[in-house]
C-alpha positions in Angstrom: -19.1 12.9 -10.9 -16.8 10.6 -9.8 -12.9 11.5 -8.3 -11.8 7.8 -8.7 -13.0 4.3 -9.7 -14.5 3.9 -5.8 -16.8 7.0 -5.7 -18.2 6.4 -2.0 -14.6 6.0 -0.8 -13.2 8.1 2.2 -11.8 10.9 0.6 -8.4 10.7 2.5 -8.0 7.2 0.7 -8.8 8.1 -2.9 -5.6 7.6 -3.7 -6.4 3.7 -3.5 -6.9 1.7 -6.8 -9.9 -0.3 -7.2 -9.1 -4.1 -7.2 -7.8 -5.3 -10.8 -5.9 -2.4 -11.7 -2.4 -3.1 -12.1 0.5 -1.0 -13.4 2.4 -2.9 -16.5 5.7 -4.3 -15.5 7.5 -1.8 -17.8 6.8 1.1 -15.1 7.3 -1.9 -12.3 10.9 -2.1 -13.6 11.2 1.9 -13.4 10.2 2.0 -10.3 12.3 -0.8 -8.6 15.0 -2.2 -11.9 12.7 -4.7 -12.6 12.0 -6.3 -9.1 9.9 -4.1 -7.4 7.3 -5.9 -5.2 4.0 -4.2 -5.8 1.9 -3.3 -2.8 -1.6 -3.5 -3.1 -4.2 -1.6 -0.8 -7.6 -1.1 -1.4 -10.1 0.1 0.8 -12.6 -1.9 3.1 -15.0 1.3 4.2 -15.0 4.9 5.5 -12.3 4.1 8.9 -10.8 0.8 7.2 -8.1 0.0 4.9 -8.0 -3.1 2.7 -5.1 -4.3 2.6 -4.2 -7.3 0.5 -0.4 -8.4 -0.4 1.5 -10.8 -2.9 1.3 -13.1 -0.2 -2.5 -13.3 -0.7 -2.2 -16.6 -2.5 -5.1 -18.3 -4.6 -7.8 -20.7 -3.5 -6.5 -24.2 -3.1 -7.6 -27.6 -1.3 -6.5 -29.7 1.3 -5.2 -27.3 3.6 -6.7 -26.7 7.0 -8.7 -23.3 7.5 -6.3 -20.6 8.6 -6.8 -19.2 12.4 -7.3 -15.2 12.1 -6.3 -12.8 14.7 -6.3 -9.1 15.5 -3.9 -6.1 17.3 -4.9 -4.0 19.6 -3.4 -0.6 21.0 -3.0 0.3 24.7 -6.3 1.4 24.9 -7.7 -2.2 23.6 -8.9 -0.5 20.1 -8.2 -2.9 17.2 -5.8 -1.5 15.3 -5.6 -4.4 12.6 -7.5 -7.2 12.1 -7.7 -10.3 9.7 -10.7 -11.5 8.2 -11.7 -14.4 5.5 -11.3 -13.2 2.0 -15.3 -14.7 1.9 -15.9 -11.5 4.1 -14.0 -8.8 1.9 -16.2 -6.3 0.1 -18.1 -7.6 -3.3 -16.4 -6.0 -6.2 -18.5 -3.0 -7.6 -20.2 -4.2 -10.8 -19.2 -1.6 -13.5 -20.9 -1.4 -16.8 -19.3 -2.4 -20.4 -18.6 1.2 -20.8 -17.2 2.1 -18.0 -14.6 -0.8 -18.3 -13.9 0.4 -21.1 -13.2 4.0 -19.8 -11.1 2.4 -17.2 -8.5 0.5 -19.2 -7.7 3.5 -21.0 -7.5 5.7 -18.1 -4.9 3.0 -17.2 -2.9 2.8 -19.9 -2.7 6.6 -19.8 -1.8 6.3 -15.8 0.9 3.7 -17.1 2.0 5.9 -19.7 2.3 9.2 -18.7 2.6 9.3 -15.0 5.8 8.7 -14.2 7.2 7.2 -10.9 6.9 9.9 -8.1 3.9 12.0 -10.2 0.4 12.5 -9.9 -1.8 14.0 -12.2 -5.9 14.3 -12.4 -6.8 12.3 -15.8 -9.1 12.9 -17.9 -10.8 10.6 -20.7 -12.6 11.0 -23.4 -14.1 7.9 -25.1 -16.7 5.9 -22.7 -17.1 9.4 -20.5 -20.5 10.5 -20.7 -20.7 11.1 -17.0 -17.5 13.2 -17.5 -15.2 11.5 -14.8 -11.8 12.2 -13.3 -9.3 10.4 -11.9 -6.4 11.0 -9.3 -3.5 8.8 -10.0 0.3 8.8 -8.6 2.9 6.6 -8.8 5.4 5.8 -6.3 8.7 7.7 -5.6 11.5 5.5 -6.5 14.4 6.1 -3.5 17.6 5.2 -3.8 19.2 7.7 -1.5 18.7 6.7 2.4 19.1 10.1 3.4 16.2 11.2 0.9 14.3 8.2 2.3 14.3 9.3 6.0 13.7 12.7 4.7 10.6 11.5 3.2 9.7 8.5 5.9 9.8 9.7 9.4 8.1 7.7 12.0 8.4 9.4 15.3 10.5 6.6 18.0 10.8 4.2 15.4 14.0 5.7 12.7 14.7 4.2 9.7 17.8 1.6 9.6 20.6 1.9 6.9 21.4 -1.6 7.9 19.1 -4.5 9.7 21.3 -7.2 11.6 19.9 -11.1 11.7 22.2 -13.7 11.3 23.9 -11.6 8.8 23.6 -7.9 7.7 20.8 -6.6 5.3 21.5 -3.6 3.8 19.5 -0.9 2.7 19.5 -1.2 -1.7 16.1 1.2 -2.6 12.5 1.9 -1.8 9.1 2.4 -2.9 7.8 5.3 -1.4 3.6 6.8 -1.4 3.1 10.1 -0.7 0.2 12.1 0.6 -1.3 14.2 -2.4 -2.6 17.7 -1.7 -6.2 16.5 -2.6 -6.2 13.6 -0.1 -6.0 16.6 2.5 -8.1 19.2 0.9 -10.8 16.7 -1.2 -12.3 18.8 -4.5 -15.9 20.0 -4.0 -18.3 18.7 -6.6 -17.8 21.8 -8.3 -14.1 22.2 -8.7 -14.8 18.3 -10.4 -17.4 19.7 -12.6 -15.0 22.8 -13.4 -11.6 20.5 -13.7 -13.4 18.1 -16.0 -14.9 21.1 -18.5 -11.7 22.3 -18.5 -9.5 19.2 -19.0 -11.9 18.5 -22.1 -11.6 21.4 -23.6 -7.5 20.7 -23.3 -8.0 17.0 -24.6 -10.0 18.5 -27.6 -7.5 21.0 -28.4 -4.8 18.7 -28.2 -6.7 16.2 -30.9 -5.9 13.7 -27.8 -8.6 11.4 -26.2 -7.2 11.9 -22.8 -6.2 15.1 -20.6 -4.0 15.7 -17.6 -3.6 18.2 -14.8 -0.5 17.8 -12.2 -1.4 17.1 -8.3 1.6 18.5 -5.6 2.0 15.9 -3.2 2.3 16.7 0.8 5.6 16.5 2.8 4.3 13.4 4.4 4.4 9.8 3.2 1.2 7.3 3.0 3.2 4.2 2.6 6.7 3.1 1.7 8.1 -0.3 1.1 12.3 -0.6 1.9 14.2 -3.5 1.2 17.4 -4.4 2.3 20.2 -6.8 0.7 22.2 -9.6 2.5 24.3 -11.4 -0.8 21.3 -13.3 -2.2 18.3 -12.4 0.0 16.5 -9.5 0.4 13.9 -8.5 2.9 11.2 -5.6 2.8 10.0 -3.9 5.2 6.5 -2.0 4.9 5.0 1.0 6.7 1.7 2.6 6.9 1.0 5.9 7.7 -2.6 5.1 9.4 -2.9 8.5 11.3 -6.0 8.2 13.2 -8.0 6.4 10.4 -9.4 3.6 12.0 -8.2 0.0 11.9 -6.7 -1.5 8.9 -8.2 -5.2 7.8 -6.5 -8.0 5.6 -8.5 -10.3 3.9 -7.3 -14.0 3.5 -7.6 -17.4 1.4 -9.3 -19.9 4.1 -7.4 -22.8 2.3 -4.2 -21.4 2.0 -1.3 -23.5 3.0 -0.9 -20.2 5.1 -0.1 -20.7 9.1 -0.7 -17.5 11.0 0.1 -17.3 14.6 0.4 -14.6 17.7 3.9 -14.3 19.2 5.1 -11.6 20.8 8.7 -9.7 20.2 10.3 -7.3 23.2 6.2 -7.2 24.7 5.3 -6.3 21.4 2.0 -8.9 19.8 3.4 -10.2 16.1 1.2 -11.5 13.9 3.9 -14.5 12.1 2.8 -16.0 9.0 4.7 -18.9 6.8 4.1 -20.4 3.1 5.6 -23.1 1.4 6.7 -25.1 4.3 8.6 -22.4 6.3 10.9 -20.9 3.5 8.8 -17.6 3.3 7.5 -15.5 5.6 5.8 -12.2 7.1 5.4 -10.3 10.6 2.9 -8.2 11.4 2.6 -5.9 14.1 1.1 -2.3 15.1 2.7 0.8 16.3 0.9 3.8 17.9 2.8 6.9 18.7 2.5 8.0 22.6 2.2 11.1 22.3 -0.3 11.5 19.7 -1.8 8.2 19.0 -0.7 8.1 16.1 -0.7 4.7 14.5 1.3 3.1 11.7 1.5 -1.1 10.6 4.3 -2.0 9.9 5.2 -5.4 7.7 8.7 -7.4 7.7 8.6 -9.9 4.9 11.2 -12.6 2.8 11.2 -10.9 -0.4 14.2 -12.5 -2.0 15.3 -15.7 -1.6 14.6 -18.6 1.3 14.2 -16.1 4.6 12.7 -18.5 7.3 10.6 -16.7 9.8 13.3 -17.5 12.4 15.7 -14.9 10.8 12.5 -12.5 10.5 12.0 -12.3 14.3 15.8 -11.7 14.9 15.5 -8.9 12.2 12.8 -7.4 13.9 14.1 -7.7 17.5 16.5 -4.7 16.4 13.2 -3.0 15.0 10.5 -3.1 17.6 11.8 -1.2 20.6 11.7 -2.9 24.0 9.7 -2.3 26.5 12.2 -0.1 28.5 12.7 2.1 26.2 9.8 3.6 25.3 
Protein backbone atom coordinates (compact mmCIF):
# COMPACT_ATOMS: atom_id res chain seq x y z
CA UNK A 1 0.00 0.00 0.00
CA UNK A 2 1.12 3.17 -0.68
CA UNK A 3 -0.13 6.76 1.17
CA UNK A 4 1.46 8.97 -1.59
CA UNK A 5 3.50 8.78 -4.87
CA UNK A 6 6.90 8.64 -2.47
CA UNK A 7 6.08 5.59 -0.33
CA UNK A 8 9.46 5.42 1.81
CA UNK A 9 8.90 9.14 2.64
CA UNK A 10 8.98 10.53 6.28
CA UNK A 11 5.56 10.34 7.13
CA UNK A 12 5.49 13.98 8.61
CA UNK A 13 6.26 15.04 4.90
CA UNK A 14 3.69 13.05 2.92
CA UNK A 15 2.15 15.89 2.17
CA UNK A 16 5.10 16.63 -0.47
CA UNK A 17 4.27 15.98 -4.25
CA UNK A 18 6.64 13.86 -6.16
CA UNK A 19 8.71 15.86 -8.72
CA UNK A 20 6.53 16.51 -12.05
CA UNK A 21 3.31 16.95 -10.53
CA UNK A 22 1.91 20.20 -11.11
CA UNK A 23 -1.48 21.83 -10.35
CA UNK A 24 -3.11 23.35 -13.83
CA UNK A 25 -3.00 27.01 -13.86
CA UNK A 26 -6.86 27.22 -13.64
CA UNK A 27 -6.63 26.28 -9.75
CA UNK A 28 -3.08 28.50 -9.84
CA UNK A 29 -5.43 31.49 -10.73
CA UNK A 30 -7.92 30.38 -7.74
CA UNK A 31 -5.49 30.33 -5.55
CA UNK A 32 -3.53 33.59 -6.15
CA UNK A 33 -5.96 35.64 -9.32
CA UNK A 34 -3.88 34.31 -11.72
CA UNK A 35 -0.35 35.14 -10.43
CA UNK A 36 0.29 32.95 -7.72
CA UNK A 37 4.00 31.79 -7.54
CA UNK A 38 3.99 28.06 -7.02
CA UNK A 39 6.26 26.65 -4.41
CA UNK A 40 7.73 23.47 -5.01
CA UNK A 41 9.21 21.14 -2.15
CA UNK A 42 9.92 17.73 -2.41
CA UNK A 43 11.66 15.67 -0.11
CA UNK A 44 15.53 14.75 -0.07
CA UNK A 45 15.29 11.72 2.83
CA UNK A 46 13.87 10.87 6.31
CA UNK A 47 15.42 14.42 8.34
CA UNK A 48 15.75 16.47 4.85
CA UNK A 49 13.58 18.58 2.80
CA UNK A 50 14.03 19.22 -0.91
CA UNK A 51 13.40 22.16 -1.71
CA UNK A 52 13.59 23.50 -5.21
CA UNK A 53 12.02 26.96 -6.42
CA UNK A 54 11.10 28.92 -9.73
CA UNK A 55 14.34 30.17 -9.44
CA UNK A 56 15.78 26.76 -10.22
CA UNK A 57 16.60 27.64 -13.73
CA UNK A 58 17.52 25.04 -16.62
CA UNK A 59 20.89 23.77 -17.66
CA UNK A 60 22.72 26.29 -19.72
CA UNK A 61 26.51 26.89 -20.95
CA UNK A 62 29.04 29.31 -20.51
CA UNK A 63 28.47 30.30 -17.14
CA UNK A 64 30.93 29.65 -14.31
CA UNK A 65 30.03 26.80 -11.76
CA UNK A 66 28.01 28.34 -8.94
CA UNK A 67 29.86 28.35 -5.24
CA UNK A 68 27.34 26.49 -2.66
CA UNK A 69 27.17 27.25 0.89
CA UNK A 70 25.33 26.12 4.09
CA UNK A 71 23.60 27.80 7.57
CA UNK A 72 24.18 26.74 10.65
CA UNK A 73 22.39 27.31 14.15
CA UNK A 74 24.06 28.30 17.38
CA UNK A 75 24.90 25.02 18.12
CA UNK A 76 26.96 24.74 14.57
CA UNK A 77 24.09 22.07 13.19
CA UNK A 78 23.43 22.81 9.53
CA UNK A 79 20.20 23.97 9.30
CA UNK A 80 20.21 24.44 5.41
CA UNK A 81 22.46 23.54 2.86
CA UNK A 82 22.95 23.78 -0.95
CA UNK A 83 23.97 21.11 -3.04
CA UNK A 84 24.43 20.49 -7.06
CA UNK A 85 21.31 19.48 -8.70
CA UNK A 86 23.91 16.38 -10.10
CA UNK A 87 23.59 15.28 -6.24
CA UNK A 88 19.62 15.48 -5.83
CA UNK A 89 17.80 12.21 -5.51
CA UNK A 90 17.28 10.00 -8.96
CA UNK A 91 13.64 10.24 -9.82
CA UNK A 92 11.76 6.91 -8.81
CA UNK A 93 11.16 4.98 -12.00
CA UNK A 94 7.41 4.23 -12.07
CA UNK A 95 5.84 1.79 -14.38
CA UNK A 96 3.43 2.64 -17.55
CA UNK A 97 0.60 1.87 -15.29
CA UNK A 98 1.26 3.61 -12.53
CA UNK A 99 1.77 6.84 -14.57
CA UNK A 100 -1.14 6.25 -15.74
CA UNK A 101 -2.82 6.08 -12.26
CA UNK A 102 -1.04 9.22 -11.38
CA UNK A 103 -2.24 11.64 -14.00
CA UNK A 104 -5.72 10.86 -13.12
CA UNK A 105 -5.25 11.04 -9.52
CA UNK A 106 -4.07 14.57 -10.60
CA UNK A 107 -6.55 15.69 -12.52
CA UNK A 108 -9.00 14.53 -9.83
CA UNK A 109 -6.59 16.54 -7.17
CA UNK A 110 -6.94 19.52 -9.72
CA UNK A 111 -10.50 19.04 -9.95
CA UNK A 112 -12.09 18.49 -6.93
CA UNK A 113 -9.80 19.71 -4.22
CA UNK A 114 -10.32 22.99 -3.91
CA UNK A 115 -7.89 25.65 -2.49
CA UNK A 116 -7.58 25.23 1.43
CA UNK A 117 -8.96 21.26 1.22
CA UNK A 118 -7.55 17.96 1.56
CA UNK A 119 -9.02 14.86 0.80
CA UNK A 120 -7.63 11.01 0.65
CA UNK A 121 -8.14 9.98 -3.22
CA UNK A 122 -8.85 7.15 -4.42
CA UNK A 123 -8.52 5.65 -8.13
CA UNK A 124 -9.82 3.18 -9.84
CA UNK A 125 -8.33 2.50 -13.28
CA UNK A 126 -4.34 1.44 -13.17
CA UNK A 127 -4.99 0.49 -9.18
CA UNK A 128 -4.29 -3.03 -8.72
CA UNK A 129 -2.24 -2.45 -5.73
CA UNK A 130 -5.21 -0.36 -4.39
CA UNK A 131 -3.37 2.96 -3.61
CA UNK A 132 -4.38 6.18 -1.79
CA UNK A 133 -3.39 9.43 -1.93
CA UNK A 134 -3.32 12.58 0.47
CA UNK A 135 -3.61 15.78 -1.35
CA UNK A 136 -4.35 19.47 -0.14
CA UNK A 137 -4.22 22.56 -1.68
CA UNK A 138 -3.21 25.77 -0.28
CA UNK A 139 -5.37 28.28 1.72
CA UNK A 140 -5.82 31.31 -0.28
CA UNK A 141 -5.49 34.48 2.46
CA UNK A 142 -6.44 37.66 1.79
CA UNK A 143 -7.26 38.79 5.27
CA UNK A 144 -3.89 39.75 7.30
CA UNK A 145 -5.52 39.17 10.43
CA UNK A 146 -6.58 35.53 9.24
CA UNK A 147 -2.97 35.25 8.04
CA UNK A 148 -1.26 35.83 11.43
CA UNK A 149 -3.94 33.73 12.86
CA UNK A 150 -2.80 30.96 10.74
CA UNK A 151 1.21 31.95 10.49
CA UNK A 152 2.68 32.53 13.88
CA UNK A 153 6.40 32.35 14.25
CA UNK A 154 7.37 32.96 17.73
CA UNK A 155 9.92 36.51 17.82
CA UNK A 156 9.58 36.94 14.32
CA UNK A 157 5.55 38.55 13.69
CA UNK A 158 4.20 38.97 10.51
CA UNK A 159 4.37 42.60 8.83
CA UNK A 160 1.27 44.25 7.19
CA UNK A 161 3.75 46.48 5.57
CA UNK A 162 7.73 45.92 4.62
CA UNK A 163 9.74 49.28 4.29
CA UNK A 164 12.84 49.41 1.49
CA UNK A 165 13.15 52.23 -0.50
CA UNK A 166 9.47 52.38 -0.68
CA UNK A 167 6.56 50.53 1.12
CA UNK A 168 5.44 46.95 0.13
CA UNK A 169 2.27 46.21 1.23
CA UNK A 170 0.71 43.13 2.24
CA UNK A 171 -1.94 42.12 -1.12
CA UNK A 172 -2.53 37.94 -0.20
CA UNK A 173 -0.85 34.67 0.59
CA UNK A 174 -0.52 31.15 -0.04
CA UNK A 175 -0.72 29.38 2.96
CA UNK A 176 0.10 25.06 3.78
CA UNK A 177 -1.24 23.73 6.60
CA UNK A 178 -0.35 20.79 8.72
CA UNK A 179 -3.01 17.88 7.98
CA UNK A 180 -4.16 15.67 10.81
CA UNK A 181 -2.50 12.59 9.14
CA UNK A 182 1.04 14.29 8.90
CA UNK A 183 0.75 14.13 12.85
CA UNK A 184 -0.99 10.89 13.44
CA UNK A 185 0.31 8.81 10.02
CA UNK A 186 -2.51 5.83 9.03
CA UNK A 187 -1.37 2.30 10.00
CA UNK A 188 -1.20 -0.10 7.16
CA UNK A 189 -4.46 -1.22 8.18
CA UNK A 190 -6.56 1.93 8.37
CA UNK A 191 -4.90 2.19 4.38
CA UNK A 192 -6.12 -1.25 3.61
CA UNK A 193 -9.61 -0.36 5.36
CA UNK A 194 -9.79 3.43 3.73
CA UNK A 195 -9.07 1.96 0.31
CA UNK A 196 -11.97 -1.03 0.57
CA UNK A 197 -14.02 1.44 1.58
CA UNK A 198 -13.37 4.29 -0.85
CA UNK A 199 -13.94 1.54 -3.61
CA UNK A 200 -16.85 0.49 -2.69
CA UNK A 201 -17.95 4.47 -2.72
CA UNK A 202 -16.30 4.96 -6.22
CA UNK A 203 -18.32 1.79 -7.49
CA UNK A 204 -21.52 2.99 -6.12
CA UNK A 205 -21.13 6.30 -7.39
CA UNK A 206 -20.46 4.74 -11.20
CA UNK A 207 -17.28 7.09 -10.70
CA UNK A 208 -13.58 5.90 -11.30
CA UNK A 209 -12.27 7.91 -8.52
CA UNK A 210 -13.28 8.27 -4.63
CA UNK A 211 -12.67 10.84 -1.99
CA UNK A 212 -12.56 11.09 1.80
CA UNK A 213 -12.03 14.71 3.57
CA UNK A 214 -8.58 15.18 5.80
CA UNK A 215 -9.04 18.11 8.89
CA UNK A 216 -6.02 20.07 8.74
CA UNK A 217 -4.03 21.08 12.27
CA UNK A 218 -4.00 24.67 13.68
CA UNK A 219 -0.49 24.95 12.51
CA UNK A 220 0.93 26.00 9.20
CA UNK A 221 3.69 23.93 7.13
CA UNK A 222 4.56 26.71 4.80
CA UNK A 223 3.16 29.99 3.55
CA UNK A 224 4.24 32.29 0.89
CA UNK A 225 3.11 36.37 1.41
CA UNK A 226 3.63 38.88 -0.96
CA UNK A 227 3.61 42.33 -0.62
CA UNK A 228 2.82 45.31 -3.27
CA UNK A 229 4.85 48.52 -3.82
CA UNK A 230 2.94 50.14 -7.35
CA UNK A 231 4.51 47.78 -9.81
CA UNK A 232 6.71 45.30 -7.83
CA UNK A 233 5.92 42.76 -5.66
CA UNK A 234 8.04 40.73 -3.26
CA UNK A 235 7.31 37.36 -1.46
CA UNK A 236 8.35 36.26 1.33
CA UNK A 237 8.50 32.39 2.23
CA UNK A 238 8.42 30.50 5.55
CA UNK A 239 9.04 27.03 6.60
CA UNK A 240 7.80 25.53 9.47
CA UNK A 241 10.94 22.94 9.90
CA UNK A 242 10.19 22.09 13.62
CA UNK A 243 12.95 19.82 14.51
CA UNK A 244 13.15 17.90 11.18
CA UNK A 245 16.50 18.03 10.25
CA UNK A 246 18.15 20.40 7.76
CA UNK A 247 16.50 21.43 4.69
CA UNK A 248 18.70 21.11 1.19
CA UNK A 249 18.38 22.96 -2.22
CA UNK A 250 19.49 21.54 -5.15
CA UNK A 251 20.99 23.79 -7.99
CA UNK A 252 21.90 24.09 -11.81
CA UNK A 253 26.01 24.16 -11.79
CA UNK A 254 25.76 26.42 -14.99
CA UNK A 255 23.31 28.75 -14.07
CA UNK A 256 23.99 32.28 -14.63
CA UNK A 257 23.19 32.13 -10.83
CA UNK A 258 25.80 34.03 -8.23
CA UNK A 259 25.22 32.95 -4.71
CA UNK A 260 27.08 34.52 -1.98
CA UNK A 261 27.31 34.69 2.15
CA UNK A 262 26.60 38.17 3.61
CA UNK A 263 25.43 38.71 6.80
CA UNK A 264 22.25 41.13 7.88
CA UNK A 265 22.09 42.51 11.77
CA UNK A 266 24.73 39.24 12.65
CA UNK A 267 22.45 37.19 10.90
CA UNK A 268 24.48 34.72 7.77
CA UNK A 269 22.24 35.43 4.32
CA UNK A 270 22.58 33.30 1.62
CA UNK A 271 22.09 36.34 -1.57
CA UNK A 272 21.47 34.96 -4.85
CA UNK A 273 21.00 37.17 -8.37
CA UNK A 274 19.85 36.16 -12.08
CA UNK A 275 19.71 37.94 -15.08
CA UNK A 276 22.38 40.39 -14.34
CA UNK A 277 21.27 41.71 -10.90
CA UNK A 278 17.48 42.53 -11.76
CA UNK A 279 16.15 39.42 -9.68
CA UNK A 280 16.91 38.16 -6.65
CA UNK A 281 16.54 35.85 -3.37
CA UNK A 282 17.91 35.79 0.40
CA UNK A 283 18.11 33.00 2.34
CA UNK A 284 18.62 32.66 5.90
CA UNK A 285 17.68 30.35 8.96
CA UNK A 286 15.76 31.04 12.12
CA UNK A 287 15.69 28.83 15.24
CA UNK A 288 13.53 29.69 18.11
CA UNK A 289 15.52 30.06 21.57
CA UNK A 290 13.48 28.63 23.56
CA UNK A 291 12.57 25.57 21.85
CA UNK A 292 14.87 25.18 18.91
CA UNK A 293 12.62 25.42 16.83
CA UNK A 294 13.62 26.18 13.34
CA UNK A 295 11.94 27.82 10.33
CA UNK A 296 13.83 29.10 6.68
CA UNK A 297 12.70 31.82 5.70
CA UNK A 298 12.92 33.16 1.80
CA UNK A 299 12.72 37.01 0.54
CA UNK A 300 12.49 37.07 -3.16
CA UNK A 301 11.68 39.75 -6.36
CA UNK A 302 8.57 38.33 -7.47
CA UNK A 303 7.19 41.17 -9.57
CA UNK A 304 8.95 43.37 -11.44
CA UNK A 305 13.00 44.51 -11.46
CA UNK A 306 13.73 44.12 -7.43
CA UNK A 307 17.63 44.30 -7.21
CA UNK A 308 19.09 42.51 -4.33
CA UNK A 309 20.11 45.84 -2.84
CA UNK A 310 16.46 46.73 -2.04
CA UNK A 311 16.05 42.95 -0.75
CA UNK A 312 18.67 43.40 2.01
CA UNK A 313 16.99 46.83 3.12
CA UNK A 314 13.66 44.79 3.17
CA UNK A 315 15.00 42.31 5.26
CA UNK A 316 16.98 44.56 7.64
CA UNK A 317 13.30 45.41 9.12
CA UNK A 318 12.78 41.52 9.18
CA UNK A 319 15.74 39.79 10.77
CA UNK A 320 15.91 41.06 14.26
CA UNK A 321 19.19 42.52 15.49
CA UNK A 322 21.37 41.13 17.64
CA UNK A 323 20.26 43.17 20.70
CA UNK A 324 17.11 42.26 20.64
CA UNK A 325 16.86 38.85 20.86
Amino acid sequence: MSMDNDQDLKPLFQRVEPLGTALPERVMNQIREKHLKRERFFVKNKVSILLITGMLLTASTGFAAVKYHSLTNGQGEVVYEEKSKAESPSPKNYSKEELNRIHLMNTIWDEQIKPGEAAIIYVVPDNPKHAIDIKSTPHAVKDFAKLQSMVNVPGLPLAKELSGSGTYTFNNASVHMERETDVNPLTEQEKVNIAKKLLEKAKASGKDYALMPVKFTDNFWISTVYYTSDKKEVSLTILNNGDHGSVTSYWDDNSDMINRKIKINGQDVLQKTWNGGSSAQLDWAYEEPTTGHRYMLRLSSAKGEIAAEELIRIANTIIPKPDSK
